[in-house]
C-alpha positions as CSV (number, residue, x, y, z in Angstrom):
1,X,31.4,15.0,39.4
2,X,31.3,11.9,41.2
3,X,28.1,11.9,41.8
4,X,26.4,13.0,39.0
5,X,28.5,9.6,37.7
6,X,26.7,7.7,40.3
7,X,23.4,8.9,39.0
8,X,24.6,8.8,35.7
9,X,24.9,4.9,36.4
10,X,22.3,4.1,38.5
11,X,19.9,5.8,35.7
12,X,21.0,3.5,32.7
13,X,20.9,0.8,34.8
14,X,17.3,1.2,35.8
15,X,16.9,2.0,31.9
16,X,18.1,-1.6,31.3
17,X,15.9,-3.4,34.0
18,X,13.3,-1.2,32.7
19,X,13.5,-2.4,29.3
20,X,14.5,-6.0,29.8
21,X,12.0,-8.5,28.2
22,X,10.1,-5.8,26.6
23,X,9.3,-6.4,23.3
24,X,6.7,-3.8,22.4
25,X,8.5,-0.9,21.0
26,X,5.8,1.7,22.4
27,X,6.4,0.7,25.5
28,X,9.9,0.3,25.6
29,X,10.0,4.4,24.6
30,X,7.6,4.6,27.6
31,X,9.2,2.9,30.2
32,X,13.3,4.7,28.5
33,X,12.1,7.8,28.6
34,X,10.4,7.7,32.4
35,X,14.0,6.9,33.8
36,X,15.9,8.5,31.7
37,X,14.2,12.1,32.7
38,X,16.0,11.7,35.9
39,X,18.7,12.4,34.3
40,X,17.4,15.0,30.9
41,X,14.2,16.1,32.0
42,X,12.1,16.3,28.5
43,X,8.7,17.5,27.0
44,X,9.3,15.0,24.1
45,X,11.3,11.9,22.9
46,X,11.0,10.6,20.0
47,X,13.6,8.2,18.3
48,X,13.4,6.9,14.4
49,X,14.1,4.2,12.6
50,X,15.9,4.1,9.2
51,X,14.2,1.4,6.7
52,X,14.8,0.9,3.3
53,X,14.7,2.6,0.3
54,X,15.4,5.8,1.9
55,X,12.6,5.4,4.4
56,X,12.0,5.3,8.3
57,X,9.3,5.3,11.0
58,X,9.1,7.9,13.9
59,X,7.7,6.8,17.5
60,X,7.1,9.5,20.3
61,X,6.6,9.3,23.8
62,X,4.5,12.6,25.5
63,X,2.8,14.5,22.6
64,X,2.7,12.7,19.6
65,X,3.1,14.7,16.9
66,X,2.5,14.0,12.6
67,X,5.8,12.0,12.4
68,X,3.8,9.2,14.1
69,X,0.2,10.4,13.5
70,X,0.0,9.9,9.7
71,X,-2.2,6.8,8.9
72,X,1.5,5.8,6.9
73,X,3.7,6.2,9.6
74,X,6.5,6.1,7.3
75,X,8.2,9.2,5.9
76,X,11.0,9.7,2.9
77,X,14.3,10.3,5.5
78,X,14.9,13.1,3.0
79,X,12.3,14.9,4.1
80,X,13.6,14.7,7.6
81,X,14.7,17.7,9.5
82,X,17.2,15.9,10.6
83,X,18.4,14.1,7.7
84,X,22.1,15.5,8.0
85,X,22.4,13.4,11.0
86,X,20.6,10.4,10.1
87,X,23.0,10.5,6.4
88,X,26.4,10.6,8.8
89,X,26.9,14.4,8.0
90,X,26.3,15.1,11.3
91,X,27.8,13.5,14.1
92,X,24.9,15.0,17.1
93,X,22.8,17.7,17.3
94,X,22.4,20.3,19.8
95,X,20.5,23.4,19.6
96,X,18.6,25.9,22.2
97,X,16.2,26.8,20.1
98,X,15.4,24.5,16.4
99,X,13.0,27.1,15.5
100,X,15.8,29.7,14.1
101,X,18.2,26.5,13.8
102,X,18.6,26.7,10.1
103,X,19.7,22.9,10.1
104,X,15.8,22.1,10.9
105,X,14.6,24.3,7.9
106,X,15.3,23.6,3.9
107,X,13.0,23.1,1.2
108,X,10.7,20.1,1.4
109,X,11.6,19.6,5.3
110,X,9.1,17.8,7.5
111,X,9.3,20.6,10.4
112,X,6.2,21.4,10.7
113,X,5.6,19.6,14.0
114,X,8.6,21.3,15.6
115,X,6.4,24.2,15.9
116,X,3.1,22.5,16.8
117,X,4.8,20.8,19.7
118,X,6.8,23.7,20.7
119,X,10.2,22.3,20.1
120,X,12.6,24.6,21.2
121,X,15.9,22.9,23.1
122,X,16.2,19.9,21.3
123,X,19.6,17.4,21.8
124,X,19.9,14.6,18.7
125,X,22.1,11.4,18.8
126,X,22.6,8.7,16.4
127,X,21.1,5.0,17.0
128,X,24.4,2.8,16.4
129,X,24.9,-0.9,15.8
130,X,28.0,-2.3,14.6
131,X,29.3,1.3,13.4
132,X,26.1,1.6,11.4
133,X,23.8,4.2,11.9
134,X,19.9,2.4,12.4
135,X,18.3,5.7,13.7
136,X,18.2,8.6,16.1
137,X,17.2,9.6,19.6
138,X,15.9,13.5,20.2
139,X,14.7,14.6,23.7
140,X,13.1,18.5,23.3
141,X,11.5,21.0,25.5
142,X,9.7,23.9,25.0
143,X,12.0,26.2,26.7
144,X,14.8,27.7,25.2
145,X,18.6,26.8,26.0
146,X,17.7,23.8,28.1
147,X,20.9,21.5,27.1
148,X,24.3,21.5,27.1
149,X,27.1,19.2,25.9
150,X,26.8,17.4,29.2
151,X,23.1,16.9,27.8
152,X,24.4,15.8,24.2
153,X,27.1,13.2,26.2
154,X,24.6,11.7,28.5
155,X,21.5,11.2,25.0
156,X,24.7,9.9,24.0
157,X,25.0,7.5,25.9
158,X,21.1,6.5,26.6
159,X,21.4,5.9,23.2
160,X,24.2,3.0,22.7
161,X,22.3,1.6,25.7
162,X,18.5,1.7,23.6
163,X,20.2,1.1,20.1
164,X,21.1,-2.5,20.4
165,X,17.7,-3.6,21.9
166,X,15.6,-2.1,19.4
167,X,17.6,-3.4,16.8
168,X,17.2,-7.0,18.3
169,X,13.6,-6.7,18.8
170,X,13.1,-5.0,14.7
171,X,15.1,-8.0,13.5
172,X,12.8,-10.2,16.0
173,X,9.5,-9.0,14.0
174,X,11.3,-9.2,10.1
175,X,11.9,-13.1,11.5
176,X,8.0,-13.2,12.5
177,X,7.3,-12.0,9.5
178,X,9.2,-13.7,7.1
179,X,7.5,-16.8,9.1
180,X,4.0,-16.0,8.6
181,X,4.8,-15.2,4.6
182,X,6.6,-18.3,3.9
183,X,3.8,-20.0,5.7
184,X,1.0,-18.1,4.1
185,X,2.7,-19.0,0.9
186,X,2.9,-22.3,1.5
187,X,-0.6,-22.9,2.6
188,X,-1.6,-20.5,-1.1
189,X,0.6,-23.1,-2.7
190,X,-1.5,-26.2,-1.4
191,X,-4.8,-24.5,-1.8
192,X,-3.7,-24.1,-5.5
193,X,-2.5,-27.6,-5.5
194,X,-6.1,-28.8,-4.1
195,X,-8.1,-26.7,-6.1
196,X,-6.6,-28.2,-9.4
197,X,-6.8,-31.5,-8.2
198,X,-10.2,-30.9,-7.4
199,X,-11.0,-29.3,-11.1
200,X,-9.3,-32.3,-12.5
201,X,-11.3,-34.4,-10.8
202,X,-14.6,-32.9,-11.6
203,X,-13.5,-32.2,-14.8
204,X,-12.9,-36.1,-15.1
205,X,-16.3,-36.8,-13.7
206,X,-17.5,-34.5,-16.2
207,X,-15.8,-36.4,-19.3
208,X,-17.4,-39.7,-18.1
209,X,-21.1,-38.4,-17.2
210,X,-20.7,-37.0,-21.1
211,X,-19.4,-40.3,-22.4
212,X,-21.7,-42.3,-20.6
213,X,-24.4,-39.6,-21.9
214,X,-23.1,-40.6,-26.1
215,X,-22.8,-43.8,-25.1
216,X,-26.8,-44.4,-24.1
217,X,-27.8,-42.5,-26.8
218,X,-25.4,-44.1,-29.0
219,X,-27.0,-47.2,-28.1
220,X,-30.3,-46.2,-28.2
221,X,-29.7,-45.1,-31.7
222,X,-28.3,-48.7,-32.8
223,X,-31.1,-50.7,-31.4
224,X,-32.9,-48.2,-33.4
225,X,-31.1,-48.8,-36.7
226,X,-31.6,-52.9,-35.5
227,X,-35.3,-52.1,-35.6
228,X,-35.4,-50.7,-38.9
229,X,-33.4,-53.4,-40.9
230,X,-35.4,-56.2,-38.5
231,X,-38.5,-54.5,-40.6
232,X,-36.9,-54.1,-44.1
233,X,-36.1,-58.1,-43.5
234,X,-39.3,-58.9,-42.1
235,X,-41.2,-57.3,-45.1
236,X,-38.6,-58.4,-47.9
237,X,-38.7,-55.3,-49.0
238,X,-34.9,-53.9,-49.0
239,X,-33.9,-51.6,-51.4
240,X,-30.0,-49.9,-51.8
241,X,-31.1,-46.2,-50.9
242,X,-32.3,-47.4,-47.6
243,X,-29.0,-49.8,-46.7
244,X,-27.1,-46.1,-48.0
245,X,-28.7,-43.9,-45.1
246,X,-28.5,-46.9,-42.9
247,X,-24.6,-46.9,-43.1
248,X,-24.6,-43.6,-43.4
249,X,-25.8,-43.5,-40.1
250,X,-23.9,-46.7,-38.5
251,X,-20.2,-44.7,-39.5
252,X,-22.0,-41.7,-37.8
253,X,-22.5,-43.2,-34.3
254,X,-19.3,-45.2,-35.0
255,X,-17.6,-41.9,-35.0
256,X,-19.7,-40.7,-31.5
257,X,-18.1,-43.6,-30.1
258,X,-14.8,-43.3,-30.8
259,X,-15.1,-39.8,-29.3
């Protein structure tokens, strides 16, 4: 007994330099589950993590499987074979072989994999931080009755080890995130801002290159009008019907002025 503490120890402690300044979660799994399988020997480890709206996300180390495959690697925890555990029903799950485990099977269950990968012993514990459950941890193999409650109590405990550190590192990457949306949206908000003050402005440039446009003609059409009555005096012939049109037309580029 002593020993197997002593090994016990020195295996979560080379878990933890393992892991330390990690920050890919991939390879954290990698780097877990080497040392811990000197302690549970495995086939497959997988751990998921609860999201919201009733989702989560799957990540496998050894054969990866159509939890993590799918091109959305997110699945409805509903669907989850082991949804009784990841709700709190459950507090752990041990079985020697999850394909007659009827807790693996019920309408709708994603189990399918469990039989592709040839899941037989399989030992589940729940991800835990601050009394909440954030996920699970499940080490399989393929042969049957491979665990045992000294199994479950050591998975146990790999997993309050791993559960703190991933949840650092997945509130790490929200905070990177919520960075690069706030600045995203701040840097949509000042091309919006530039591209109005740039449509003001051409629309302004606009507005005089028209005015200046009514103006010259306006112009042109008064020296024209000038003309005319310069003639009507010049030949002293000026009758009413002419002076009519001609103020007729005067109001009308009067009126272009104004705008």
């Amino acid at each position: 007994m002593k020993r197997f503490a002593e090994k016990s120890l020195s295996c979560f402690l080379s878990i933890s330099r393992a892991i330390a300044g990690e920050t890919d979660v991939n390879r954290v799994l990698q780097r877990f589950a080497c040392e811990l399988s000197a302690l549970l020997p495995h086939d497959h480890l997988d751990i998921v993590m609860l999201g919201q709206h009733g989702q989560q996300a799957c990540y496998e180390v050894g054969q990866h499987t159509a939890w993590s495959r799918r091109s959305d690697p997110t699945m409805l925890t509903r669907d989850s074979p082991i949804r009784s555990l990841l709700w709190g029903d459950l507090p752990n799950m041990l079985t020697d072989d999850a394909w007659n485990d009827e807790r693996f099977h019920f309408p709708g269950a994603d189990s399918k994999p469990i039989f592709e990968a040839v899941l037989r012993s399989r030992v589940i514990v729940p991800l835990r931080v601050r009394g909440t459950i954030t996920g699970s941890l499940a080490i399989s193999r393929r042969e049957v009755a491979a665990y045992d409650k000294r199994s479950l109590q050591i998975a146990q405990n790999a997993a309050d080890l791993l559960a703190p550190y991933l949840f650092a590192l997945e509130q790490g990457e929200q905070a990177r995130n919520a960075a690069v949306a706030e600045s995203e949206a701040r840097a949509s908000e000042e091309m919006l801002r530039l591209g109005a003050l740039r449509l003001t402005e051409g629309m302004e440039r606009e507005r005089q290159r028209i005015a200046m446009d009514i103006h010259d003609q306006t112009l042109a059409d008064l020296a024209r009008l000038s003309r005319r009555l310069a003639r009507m005096i010049g030949n002293g012939k000026v009758n009413m019907e002419d002076l009519i049109q001609i103020e007729g037309d005067l109001s009308l580029y009067l009126d272009e002025l104004r705008g």
